[in-house]
N, C-alpha and C positions, 0 to 999 in steps of 0.2 A: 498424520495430521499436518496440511500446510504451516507455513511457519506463519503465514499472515491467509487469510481469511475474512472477504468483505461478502454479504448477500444484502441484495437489493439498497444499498449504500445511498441515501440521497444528503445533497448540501442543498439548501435557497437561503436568503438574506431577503429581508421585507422590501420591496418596490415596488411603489407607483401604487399603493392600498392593496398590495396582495405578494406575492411571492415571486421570484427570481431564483432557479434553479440552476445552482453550476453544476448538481452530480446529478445524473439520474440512474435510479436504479444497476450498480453496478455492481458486479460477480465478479470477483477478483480473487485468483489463489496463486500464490506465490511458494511453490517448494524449498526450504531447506538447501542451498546450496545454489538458485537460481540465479539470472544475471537480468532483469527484464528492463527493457527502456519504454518509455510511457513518452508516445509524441502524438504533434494536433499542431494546429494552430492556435495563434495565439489566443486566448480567451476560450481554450475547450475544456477548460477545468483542471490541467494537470497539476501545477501548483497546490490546486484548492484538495488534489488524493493525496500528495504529498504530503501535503498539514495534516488531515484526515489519520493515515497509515503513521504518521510520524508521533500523532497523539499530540500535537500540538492546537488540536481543536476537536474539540468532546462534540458540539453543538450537531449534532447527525441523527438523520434516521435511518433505519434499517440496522443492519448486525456489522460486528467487525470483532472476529478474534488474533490476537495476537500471542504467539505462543502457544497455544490453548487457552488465554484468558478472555473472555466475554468483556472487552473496551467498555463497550454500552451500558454493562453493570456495572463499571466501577466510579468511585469516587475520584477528586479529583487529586490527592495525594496518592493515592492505587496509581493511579495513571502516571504519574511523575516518576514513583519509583519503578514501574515498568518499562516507562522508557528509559530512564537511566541504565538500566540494567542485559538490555536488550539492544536498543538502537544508538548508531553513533551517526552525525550531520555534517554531511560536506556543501558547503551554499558556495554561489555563483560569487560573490563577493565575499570569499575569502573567513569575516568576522573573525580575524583577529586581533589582537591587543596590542595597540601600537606600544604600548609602554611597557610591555612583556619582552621580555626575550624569547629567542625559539622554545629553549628549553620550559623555561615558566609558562609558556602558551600551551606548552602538551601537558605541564603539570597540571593546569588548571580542572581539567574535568575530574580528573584523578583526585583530585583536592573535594571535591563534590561526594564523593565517594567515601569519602572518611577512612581512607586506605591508611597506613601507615607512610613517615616519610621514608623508611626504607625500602617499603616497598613500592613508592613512587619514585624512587629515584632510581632503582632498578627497572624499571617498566621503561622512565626518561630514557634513561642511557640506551637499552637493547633498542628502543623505535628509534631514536636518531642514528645509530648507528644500521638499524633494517632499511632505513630511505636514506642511506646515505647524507646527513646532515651533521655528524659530528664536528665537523668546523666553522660549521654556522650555530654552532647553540646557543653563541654568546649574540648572535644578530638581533636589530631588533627588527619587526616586519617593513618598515619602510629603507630597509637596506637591502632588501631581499629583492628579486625580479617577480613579475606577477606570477610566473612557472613557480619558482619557489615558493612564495608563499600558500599557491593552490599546493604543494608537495607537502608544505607543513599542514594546511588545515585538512588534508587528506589523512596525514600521521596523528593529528588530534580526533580525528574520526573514528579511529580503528584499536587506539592505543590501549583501552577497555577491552579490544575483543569484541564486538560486540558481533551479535548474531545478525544483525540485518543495517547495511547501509543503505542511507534514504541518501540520493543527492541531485541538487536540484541548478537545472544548467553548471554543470560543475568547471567546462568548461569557456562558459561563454565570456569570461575577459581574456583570454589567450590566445597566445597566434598560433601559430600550425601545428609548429615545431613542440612547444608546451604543450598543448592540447594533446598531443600523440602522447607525449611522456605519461601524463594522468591516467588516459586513457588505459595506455600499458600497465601502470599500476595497478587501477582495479581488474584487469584481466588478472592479473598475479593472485591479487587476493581474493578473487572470485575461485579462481582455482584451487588455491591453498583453505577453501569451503565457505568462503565469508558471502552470505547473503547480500546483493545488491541490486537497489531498483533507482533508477536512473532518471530524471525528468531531461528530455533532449530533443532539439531542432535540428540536430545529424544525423544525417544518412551515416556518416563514417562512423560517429558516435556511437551509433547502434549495434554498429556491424558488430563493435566489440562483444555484445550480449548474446544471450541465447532465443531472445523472443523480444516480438516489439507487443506492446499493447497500444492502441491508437482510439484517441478520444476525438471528437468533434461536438461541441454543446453542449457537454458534462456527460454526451453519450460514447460507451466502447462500441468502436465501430467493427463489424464482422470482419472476421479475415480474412 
């Protein structure tokens, strides 16, 4: 069974006395260990699958399993602790806690989780030390370079394990030299099995993954 699983998938938002569709009808599967990047131009929906697959928005029709779980049937606490539980978030703007430190930034999800603090602070330590960041744990994010702090909210992404990362323009405030670095990361942990689907306006971006999927007007376009 796909780890994610969309059939006939539609978004619209009410306009102009009727409806405005960003998805249409999409069939989407995504294997267990797959790398896919999802590009278009601007306004072809990709964002709006992102939110969709990420369970940050129920309002859909058509089917969506994740996991083997039926999205569509669940409630909206279901759906929270599924994603919790599953998905970890890398966004284009970083979202981290300027008043945090490195370290208390990767605590944070973990804290969501009702883990133990030994076992957060075990999990802290081994991810700063897997992305190399031990000497920055005391930093706070606006001491960081944009590279770094996309490296930290990469490490707060994954620091759960999760089965499937969603990330969306991951690198689009970086310049070559960072953008490469992320890039390489998630190849690492695309290899080491971690589920990822990518939102991206790179050709090189892409190259990283195994498959592109391309939208234009909320439609997947043939390959």
């Amino acid at each position: 069974m796909p780890l994610v699983s969309a059939r006939g998938l539609e978004k619209s938002v009410p306009h102009a006395g009727g409806r405005l569709f960003l998805l249409r009808r999409i069939d989407l599967d995504v294997e267990e260990g797959d790398f896919v990047s999802i590009m278009g131009p601007s306004g072809a929906g990709k964002t709006t699958l992102l939110n969709v697959l990420g369970l940050h928005d129920g309002d859909f029709a058509g089917t969506y399993a994740l996991d083997g779980h039926a999205v569509d049937g669940l409630g909206r606490r279901e759906r929270m602790n599924l994603q919790k539980r599953t998905i970890g978030f890398v966004f284009q703007s970083y979202h981290l806690l300027d008043d945090l430190t490195v370290a208390e930034n990767l605590d944070l999800p973990l804290s969501y989780r009702g883990l133990p603090a030994s076992e957060r602070q075990a999990l802290v330590a081994d991810t700063l030390d897997r992305f190399g960041m031990v000497a920055k744990k005391d930093l706070y994010p606006p001491q960081l370079s944009g590279g770094q702090q996309q490296l930290v909210g990469v490490a707060r992404a994954v620091i759960a394990r999760p089965r499937l990362v969603l990330a969306d323009e991951p690198t689009g405030n970086l310049h070559s030299d960072q953008a490469r670095e992320v890039m390489e990361l998630f190849a690492r942990l695309n290899a080491a099995g971690t589920t990822i689907v990518q939102v991206t306006h790179s050709d090189e971006n892409a190259g990283y993954g195994r498959r592109v999927v391309r939208l234009r007007d909320g439609w997947i376009q043939p390959q």
